[in-house]
Every structure is written in C-alpha cells, then in structure tokens.
Biopython code that builds the backbone (N, CA, C, O; Angstrom):
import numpy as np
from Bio.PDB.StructureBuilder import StructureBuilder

atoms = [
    (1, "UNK", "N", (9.082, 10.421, 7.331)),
    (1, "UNK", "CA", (7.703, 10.555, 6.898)),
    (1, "UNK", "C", (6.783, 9.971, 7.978)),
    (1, "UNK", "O", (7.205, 9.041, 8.666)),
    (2, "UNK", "N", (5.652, 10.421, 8.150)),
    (2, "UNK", "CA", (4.825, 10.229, 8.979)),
    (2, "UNK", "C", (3.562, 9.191, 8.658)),
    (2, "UNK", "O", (2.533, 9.477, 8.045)),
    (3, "UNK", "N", (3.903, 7.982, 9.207)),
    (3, "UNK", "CA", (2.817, 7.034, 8.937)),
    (3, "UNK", "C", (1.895, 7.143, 9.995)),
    (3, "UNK", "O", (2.216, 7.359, 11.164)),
    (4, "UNK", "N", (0.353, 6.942, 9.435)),
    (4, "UNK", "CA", (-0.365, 7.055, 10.401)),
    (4, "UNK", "C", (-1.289, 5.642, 10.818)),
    (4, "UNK", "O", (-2.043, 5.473, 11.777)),
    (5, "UNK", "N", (-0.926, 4.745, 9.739)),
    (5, "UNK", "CA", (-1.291, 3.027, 10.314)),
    (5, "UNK", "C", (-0.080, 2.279, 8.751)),
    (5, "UNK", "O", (0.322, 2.503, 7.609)),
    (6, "UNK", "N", (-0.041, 1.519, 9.670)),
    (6, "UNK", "CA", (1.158, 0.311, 8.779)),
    (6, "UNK", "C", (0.202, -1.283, 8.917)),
    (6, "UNK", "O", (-0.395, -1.576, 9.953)),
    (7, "UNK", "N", (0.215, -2.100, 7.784)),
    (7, "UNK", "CA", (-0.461, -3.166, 7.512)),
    (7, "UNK", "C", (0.863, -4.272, 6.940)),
    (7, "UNK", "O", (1.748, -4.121, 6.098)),
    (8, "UNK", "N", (0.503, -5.363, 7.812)),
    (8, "UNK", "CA", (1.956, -6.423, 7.114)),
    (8, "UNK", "C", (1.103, -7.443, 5.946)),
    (8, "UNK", "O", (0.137, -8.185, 6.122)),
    (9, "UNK", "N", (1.742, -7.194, 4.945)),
    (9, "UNK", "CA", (0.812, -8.244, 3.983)),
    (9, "UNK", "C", (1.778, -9.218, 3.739)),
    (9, "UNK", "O", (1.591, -9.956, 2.772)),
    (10, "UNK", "N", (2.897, -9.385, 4.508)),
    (10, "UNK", "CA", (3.768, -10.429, 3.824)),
    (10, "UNK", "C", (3.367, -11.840, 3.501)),
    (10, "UNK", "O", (2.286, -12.058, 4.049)),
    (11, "UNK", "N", (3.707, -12.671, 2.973)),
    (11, "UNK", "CA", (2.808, -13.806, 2.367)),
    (11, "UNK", "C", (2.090, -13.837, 1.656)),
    (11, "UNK", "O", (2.169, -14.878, 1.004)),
    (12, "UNK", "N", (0.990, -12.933, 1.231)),
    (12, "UNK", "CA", (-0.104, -12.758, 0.539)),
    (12, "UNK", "C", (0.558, -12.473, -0.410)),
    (12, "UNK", "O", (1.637, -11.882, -0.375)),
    (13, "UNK", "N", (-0.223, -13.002, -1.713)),
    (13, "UNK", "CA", (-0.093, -12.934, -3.091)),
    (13, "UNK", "C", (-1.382, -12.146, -3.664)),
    (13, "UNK", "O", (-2.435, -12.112, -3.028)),
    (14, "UNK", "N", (-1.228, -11.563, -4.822)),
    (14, "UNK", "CA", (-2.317, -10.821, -5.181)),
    (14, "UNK", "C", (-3.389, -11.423, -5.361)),
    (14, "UNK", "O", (-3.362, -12.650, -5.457)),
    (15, "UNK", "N", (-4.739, -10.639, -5.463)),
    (15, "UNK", "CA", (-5.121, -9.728, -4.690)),
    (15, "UNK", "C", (-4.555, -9.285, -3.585)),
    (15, "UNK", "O", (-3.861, -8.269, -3.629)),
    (16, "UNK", "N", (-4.746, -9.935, -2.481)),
    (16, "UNK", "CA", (-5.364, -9.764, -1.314)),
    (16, "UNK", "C", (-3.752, -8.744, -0.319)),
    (16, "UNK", "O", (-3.772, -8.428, 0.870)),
    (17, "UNK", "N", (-2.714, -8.504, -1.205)),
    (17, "UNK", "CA", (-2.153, -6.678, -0.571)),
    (17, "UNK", "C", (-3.143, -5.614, -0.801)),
    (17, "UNK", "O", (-3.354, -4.706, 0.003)),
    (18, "UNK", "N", (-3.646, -5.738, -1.750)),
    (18, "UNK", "CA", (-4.451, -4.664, -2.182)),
    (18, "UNK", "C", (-5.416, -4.492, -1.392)),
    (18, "UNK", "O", (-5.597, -3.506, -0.677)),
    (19, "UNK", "N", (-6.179, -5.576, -1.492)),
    (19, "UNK", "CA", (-7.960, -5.779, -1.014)),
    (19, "UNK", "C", (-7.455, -5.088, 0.896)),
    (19, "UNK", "O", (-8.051, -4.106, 1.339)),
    (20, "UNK", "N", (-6.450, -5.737, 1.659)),
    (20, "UNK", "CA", (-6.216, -5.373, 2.284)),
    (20, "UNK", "C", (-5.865, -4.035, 2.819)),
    (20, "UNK", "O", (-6.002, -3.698, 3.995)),
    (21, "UNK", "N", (-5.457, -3.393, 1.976)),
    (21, "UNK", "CA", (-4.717, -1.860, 1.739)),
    (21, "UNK", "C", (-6.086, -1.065, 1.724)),
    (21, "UNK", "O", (-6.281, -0.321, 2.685)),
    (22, "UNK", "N", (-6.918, -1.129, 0.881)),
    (22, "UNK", "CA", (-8.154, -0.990, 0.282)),
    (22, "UNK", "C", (-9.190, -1.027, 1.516)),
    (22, "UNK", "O", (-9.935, -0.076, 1.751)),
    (23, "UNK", "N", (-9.168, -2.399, 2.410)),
    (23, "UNK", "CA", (-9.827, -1.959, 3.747)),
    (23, "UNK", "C", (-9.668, -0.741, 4.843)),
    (23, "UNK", "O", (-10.545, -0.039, 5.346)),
    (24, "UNK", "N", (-7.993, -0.737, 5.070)),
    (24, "UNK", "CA", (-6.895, 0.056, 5.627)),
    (24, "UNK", "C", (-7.455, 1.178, 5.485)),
    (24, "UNK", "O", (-7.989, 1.669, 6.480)),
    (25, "UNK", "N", (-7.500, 2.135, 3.789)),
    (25, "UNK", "CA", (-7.440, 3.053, 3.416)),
    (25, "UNK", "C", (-8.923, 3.493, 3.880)),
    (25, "UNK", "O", (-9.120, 4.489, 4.576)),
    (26, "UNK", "N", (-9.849, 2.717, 3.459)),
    (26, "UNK", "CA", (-11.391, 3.181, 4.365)),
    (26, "UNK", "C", (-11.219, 3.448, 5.454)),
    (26, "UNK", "O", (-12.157, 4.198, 5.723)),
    (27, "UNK", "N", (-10.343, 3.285, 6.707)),
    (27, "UNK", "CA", (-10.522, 3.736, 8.047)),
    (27, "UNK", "C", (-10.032, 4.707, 8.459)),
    (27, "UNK", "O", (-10.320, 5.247, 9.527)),
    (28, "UNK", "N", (-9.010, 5.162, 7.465)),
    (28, "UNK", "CA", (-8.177, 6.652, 7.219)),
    (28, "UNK", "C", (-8.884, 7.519, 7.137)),
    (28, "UNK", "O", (-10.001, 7.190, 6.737)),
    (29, "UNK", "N", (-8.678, 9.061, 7.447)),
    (29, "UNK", "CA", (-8.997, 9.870, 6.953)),
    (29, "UNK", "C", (-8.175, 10.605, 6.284)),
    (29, "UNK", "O", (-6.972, 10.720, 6.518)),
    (30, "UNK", "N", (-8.933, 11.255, 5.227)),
    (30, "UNK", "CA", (-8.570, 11.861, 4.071)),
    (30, "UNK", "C", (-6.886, 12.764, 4.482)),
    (30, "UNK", "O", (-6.888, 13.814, 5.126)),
    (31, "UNK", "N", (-5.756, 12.193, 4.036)),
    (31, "UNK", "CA", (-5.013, 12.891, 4.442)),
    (31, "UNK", "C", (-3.812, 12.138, 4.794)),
    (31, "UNK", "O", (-2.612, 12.410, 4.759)),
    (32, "UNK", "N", (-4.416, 11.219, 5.106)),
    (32, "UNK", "CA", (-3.548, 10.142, 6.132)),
    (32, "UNK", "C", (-2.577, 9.437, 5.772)),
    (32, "UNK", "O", (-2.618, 9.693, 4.569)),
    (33, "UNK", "N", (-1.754, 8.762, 5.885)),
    (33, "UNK", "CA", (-0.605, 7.847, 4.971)),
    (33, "UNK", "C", (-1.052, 6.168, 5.226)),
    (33, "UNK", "O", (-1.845, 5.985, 6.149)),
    (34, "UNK", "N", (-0.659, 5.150, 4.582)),
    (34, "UNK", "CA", (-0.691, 3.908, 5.010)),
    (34, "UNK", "C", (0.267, 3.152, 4.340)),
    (34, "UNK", "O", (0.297, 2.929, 3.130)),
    (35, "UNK", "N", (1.115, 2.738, 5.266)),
    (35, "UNK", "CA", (2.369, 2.128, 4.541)),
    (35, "UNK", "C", (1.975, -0.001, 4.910)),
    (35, "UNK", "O", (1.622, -0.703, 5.857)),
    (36, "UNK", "N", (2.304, -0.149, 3.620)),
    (36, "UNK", "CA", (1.987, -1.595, 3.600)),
    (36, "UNK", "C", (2.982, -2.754, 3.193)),
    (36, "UNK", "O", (3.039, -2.848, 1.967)),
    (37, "UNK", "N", (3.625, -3.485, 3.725)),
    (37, "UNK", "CA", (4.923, -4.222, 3.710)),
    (37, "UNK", "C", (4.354, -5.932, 2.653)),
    (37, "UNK", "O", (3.585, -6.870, 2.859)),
    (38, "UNK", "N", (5.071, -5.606, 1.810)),
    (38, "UNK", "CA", (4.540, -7.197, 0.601)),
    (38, "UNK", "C", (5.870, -7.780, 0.661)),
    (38, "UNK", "O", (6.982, -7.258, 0.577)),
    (39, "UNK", "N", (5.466, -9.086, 0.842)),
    (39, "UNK", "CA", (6.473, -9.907, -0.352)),
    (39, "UNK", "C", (6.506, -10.388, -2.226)),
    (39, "UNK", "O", (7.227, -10.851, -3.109)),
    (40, "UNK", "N", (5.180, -9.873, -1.945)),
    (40, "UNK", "CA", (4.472, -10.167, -3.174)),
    (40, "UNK", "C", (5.522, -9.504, -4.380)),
    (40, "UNK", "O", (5.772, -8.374, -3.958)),
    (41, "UNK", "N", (6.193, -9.687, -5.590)),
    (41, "UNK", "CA", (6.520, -8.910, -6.383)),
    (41, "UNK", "C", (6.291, -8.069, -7.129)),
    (41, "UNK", "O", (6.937, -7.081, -7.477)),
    (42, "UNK", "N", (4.721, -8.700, -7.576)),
    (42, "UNK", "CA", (3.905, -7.575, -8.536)),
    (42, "UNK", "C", (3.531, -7.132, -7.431)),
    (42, "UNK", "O", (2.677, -6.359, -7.864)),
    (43, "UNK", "N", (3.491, -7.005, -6.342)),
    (43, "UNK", "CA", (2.602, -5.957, -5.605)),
    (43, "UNK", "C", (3.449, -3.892, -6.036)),
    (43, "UNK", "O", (2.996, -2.863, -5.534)),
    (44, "UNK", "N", (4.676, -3.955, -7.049)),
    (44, "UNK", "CA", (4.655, -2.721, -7.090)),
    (44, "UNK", "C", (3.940, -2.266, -8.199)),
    (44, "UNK", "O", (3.501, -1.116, -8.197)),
    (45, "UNK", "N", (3.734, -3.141, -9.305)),
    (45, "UNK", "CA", (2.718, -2.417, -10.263)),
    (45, "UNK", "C", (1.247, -2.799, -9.894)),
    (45, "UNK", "O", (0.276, -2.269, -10.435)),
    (46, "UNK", "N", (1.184, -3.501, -9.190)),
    (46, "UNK", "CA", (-0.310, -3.158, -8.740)),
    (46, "UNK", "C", (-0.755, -2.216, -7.569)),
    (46, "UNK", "O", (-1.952, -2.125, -7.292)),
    (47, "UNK", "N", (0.122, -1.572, -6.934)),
    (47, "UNK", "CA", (-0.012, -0.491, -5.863)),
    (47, "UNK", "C", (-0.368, 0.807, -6.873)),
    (47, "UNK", "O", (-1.295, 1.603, -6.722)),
    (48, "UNK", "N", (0.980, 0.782, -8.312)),
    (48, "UNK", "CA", (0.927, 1.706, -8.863)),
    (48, "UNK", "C", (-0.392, 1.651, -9.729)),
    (48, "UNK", "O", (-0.947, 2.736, -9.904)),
    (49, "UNK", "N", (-0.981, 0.509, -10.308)),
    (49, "UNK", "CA", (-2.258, 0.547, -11.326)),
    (49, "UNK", "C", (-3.382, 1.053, -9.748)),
    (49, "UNK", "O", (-3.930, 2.153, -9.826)),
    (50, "UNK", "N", (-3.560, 0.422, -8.794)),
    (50, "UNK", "CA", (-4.509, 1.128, -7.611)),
    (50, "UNK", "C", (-4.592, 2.559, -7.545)),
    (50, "UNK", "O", (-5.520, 3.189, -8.051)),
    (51, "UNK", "N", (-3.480, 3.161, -6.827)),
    (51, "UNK", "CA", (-3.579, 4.139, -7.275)),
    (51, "UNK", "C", (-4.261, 4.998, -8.107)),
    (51, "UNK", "O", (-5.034, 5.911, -7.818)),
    (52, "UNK", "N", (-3.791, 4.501, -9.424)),
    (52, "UNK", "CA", (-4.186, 5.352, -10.568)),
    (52, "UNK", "C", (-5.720, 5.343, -10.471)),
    (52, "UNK", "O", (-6.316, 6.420, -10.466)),
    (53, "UNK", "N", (-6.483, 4.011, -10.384)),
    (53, "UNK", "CA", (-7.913, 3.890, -10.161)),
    (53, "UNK", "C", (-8.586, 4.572, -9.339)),
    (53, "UNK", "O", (-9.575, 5.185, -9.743)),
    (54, "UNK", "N", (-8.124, 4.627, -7.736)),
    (54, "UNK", "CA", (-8.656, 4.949, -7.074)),
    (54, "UNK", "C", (-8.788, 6.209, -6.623)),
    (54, "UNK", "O", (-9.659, 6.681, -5.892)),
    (55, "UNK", "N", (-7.680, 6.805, -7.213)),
    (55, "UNK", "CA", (-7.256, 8.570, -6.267)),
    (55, "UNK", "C", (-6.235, 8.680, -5.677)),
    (55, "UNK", "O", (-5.324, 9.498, -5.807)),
    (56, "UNK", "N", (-6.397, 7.651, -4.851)),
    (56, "UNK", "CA", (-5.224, 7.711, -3.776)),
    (56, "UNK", "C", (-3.544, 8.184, -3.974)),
    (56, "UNK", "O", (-2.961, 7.651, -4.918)),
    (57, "UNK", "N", (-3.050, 8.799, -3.433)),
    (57, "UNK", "CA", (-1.617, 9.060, -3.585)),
    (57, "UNK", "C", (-0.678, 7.864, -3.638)),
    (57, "UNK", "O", (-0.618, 7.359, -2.517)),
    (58, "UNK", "N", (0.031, 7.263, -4.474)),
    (58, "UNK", "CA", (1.520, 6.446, -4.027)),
    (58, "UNK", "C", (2.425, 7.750, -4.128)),
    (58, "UNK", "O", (2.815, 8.504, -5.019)),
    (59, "UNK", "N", (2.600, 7.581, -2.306)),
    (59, "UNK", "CA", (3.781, 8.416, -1.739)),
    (59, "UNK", "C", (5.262, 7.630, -2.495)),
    (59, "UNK", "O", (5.960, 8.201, -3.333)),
    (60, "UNK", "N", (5.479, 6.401, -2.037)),
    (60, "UNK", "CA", (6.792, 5.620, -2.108)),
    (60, "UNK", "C", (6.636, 4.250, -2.188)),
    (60, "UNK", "O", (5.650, 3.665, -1.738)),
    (61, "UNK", "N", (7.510, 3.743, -2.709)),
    (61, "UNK", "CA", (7.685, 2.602, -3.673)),
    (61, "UNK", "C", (9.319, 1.967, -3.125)),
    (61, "UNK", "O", (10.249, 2.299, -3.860)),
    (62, "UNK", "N", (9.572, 1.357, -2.265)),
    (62, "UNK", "CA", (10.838, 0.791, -1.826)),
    (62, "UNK", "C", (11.082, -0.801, -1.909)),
    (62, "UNK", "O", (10.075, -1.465, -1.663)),
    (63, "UNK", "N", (12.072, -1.411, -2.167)),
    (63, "UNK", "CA", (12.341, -2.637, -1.837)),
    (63, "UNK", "C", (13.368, -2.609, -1.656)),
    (63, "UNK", "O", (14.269, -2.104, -2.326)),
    (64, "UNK", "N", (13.409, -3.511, -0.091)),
    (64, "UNK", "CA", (14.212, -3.439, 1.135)),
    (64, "UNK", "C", (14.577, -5.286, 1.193)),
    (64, "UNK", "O", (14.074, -6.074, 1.993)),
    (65, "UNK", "N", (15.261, -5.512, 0.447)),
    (65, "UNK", "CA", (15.977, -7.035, 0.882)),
    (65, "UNK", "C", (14.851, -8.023, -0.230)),
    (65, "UNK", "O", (15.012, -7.815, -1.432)),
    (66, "UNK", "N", (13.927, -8.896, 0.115)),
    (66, "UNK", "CA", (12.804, -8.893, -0.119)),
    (66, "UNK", "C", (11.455, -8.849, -0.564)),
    (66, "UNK", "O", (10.664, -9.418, -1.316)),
    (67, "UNK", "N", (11.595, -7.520, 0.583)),
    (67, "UNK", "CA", (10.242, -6.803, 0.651)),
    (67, "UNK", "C", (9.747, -5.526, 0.392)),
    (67, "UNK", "O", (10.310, -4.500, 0.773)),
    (68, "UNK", "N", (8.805, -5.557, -0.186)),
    (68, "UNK", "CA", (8.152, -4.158, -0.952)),
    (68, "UNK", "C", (7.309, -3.763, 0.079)),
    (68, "UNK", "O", (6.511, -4.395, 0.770)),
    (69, "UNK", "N", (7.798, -2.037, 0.035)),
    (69, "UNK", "CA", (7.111, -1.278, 1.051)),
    (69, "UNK", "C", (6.450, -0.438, -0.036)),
    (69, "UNK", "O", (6.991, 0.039, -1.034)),
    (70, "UNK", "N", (5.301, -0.357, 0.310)),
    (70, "UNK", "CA", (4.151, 0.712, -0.316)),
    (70, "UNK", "C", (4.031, 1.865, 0.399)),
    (70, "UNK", "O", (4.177, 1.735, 1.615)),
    (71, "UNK", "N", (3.740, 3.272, -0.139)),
    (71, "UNK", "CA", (3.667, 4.220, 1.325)),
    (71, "UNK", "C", (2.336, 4.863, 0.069)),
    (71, "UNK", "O", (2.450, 4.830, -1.157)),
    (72, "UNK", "N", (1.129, 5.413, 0.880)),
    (72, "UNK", "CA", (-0.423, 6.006, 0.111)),
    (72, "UNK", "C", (-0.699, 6.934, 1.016)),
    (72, "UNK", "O", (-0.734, 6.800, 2.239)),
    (73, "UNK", "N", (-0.953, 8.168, 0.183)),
    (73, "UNK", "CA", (-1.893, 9.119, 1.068)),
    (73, "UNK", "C", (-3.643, 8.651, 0.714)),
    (73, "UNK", "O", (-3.991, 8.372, -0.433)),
    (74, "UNK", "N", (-4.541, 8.631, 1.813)),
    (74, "UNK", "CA", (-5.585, 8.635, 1.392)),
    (74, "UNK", "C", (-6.270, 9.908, 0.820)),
    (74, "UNK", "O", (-6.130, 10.931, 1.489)),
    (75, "UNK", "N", (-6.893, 9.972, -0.172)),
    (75, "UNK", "CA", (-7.346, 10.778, -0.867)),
    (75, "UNK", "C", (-8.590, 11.924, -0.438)),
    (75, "UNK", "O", (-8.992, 12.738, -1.270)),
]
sb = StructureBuilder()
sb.init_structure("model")
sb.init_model(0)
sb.init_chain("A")
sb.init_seg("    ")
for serial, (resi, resn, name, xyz) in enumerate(atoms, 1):
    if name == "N":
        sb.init_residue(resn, " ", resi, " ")
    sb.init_atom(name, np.array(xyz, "f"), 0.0, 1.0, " ", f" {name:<3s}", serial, name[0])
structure = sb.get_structure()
C-alpha cells in the first residue's frame, strides 16, 4: 500500500495521536493515505470513532508487537 506521509506518535497518550493525525490529514490532499504508529492502546477505537466523525477513510488497523499502526485515506 502506498503511504504518502507517516507520523510517529509513539509515547503519546490520547488525545494527542489524534490531534496529531488530524494536523497530518490537513496537509494531505484529498486522496492521500497517512499511516500513524501509537503505542497508545485505545488509540484503535479512537482512530475508529475519528473516522466515523470526520469522513476520513480507516484503511487498516494493525498491531505489530506493541504498536498500533493506523493507515487513513484523506477524504
């Protein structure tokens, strides 16, 4: 899959994957992917409640050891 910017949020606790993602996704254009790396745990139901709010696509939803990878099309 084709990412077109990747953001490391590791450390951050919620908010601030989101708020971050949320900046990310403004510099995208419509179309674009942004994959975002958490340690955070709830960061997968809050990628998935974002989503739902905002438009945006959740492409993919992975956890890799860890860490939760988010993958979003911008809308």
């Amino acid at each position: 899959m084709h990412i077109d910017k990747e953001i490391d949020t590791r450390g951050l606790n919620c908010p601030l994957p989101i708020l971050k993602a949320k900046k990310a996704l403004a510099e995208l254009e419509s179309g674009q992917t942004l994959k975002v790396v958490a340690t955070d745990a709830g960061s997968l139901r809050d990628f998935q409640a974002f989503a739902k709010q905002t438009g945006n696509e959740l492409l993919e939803q992975q956890t890799v050891g860890s860490e939760f990878i988010h993958v979003l099309r911008r809308r």
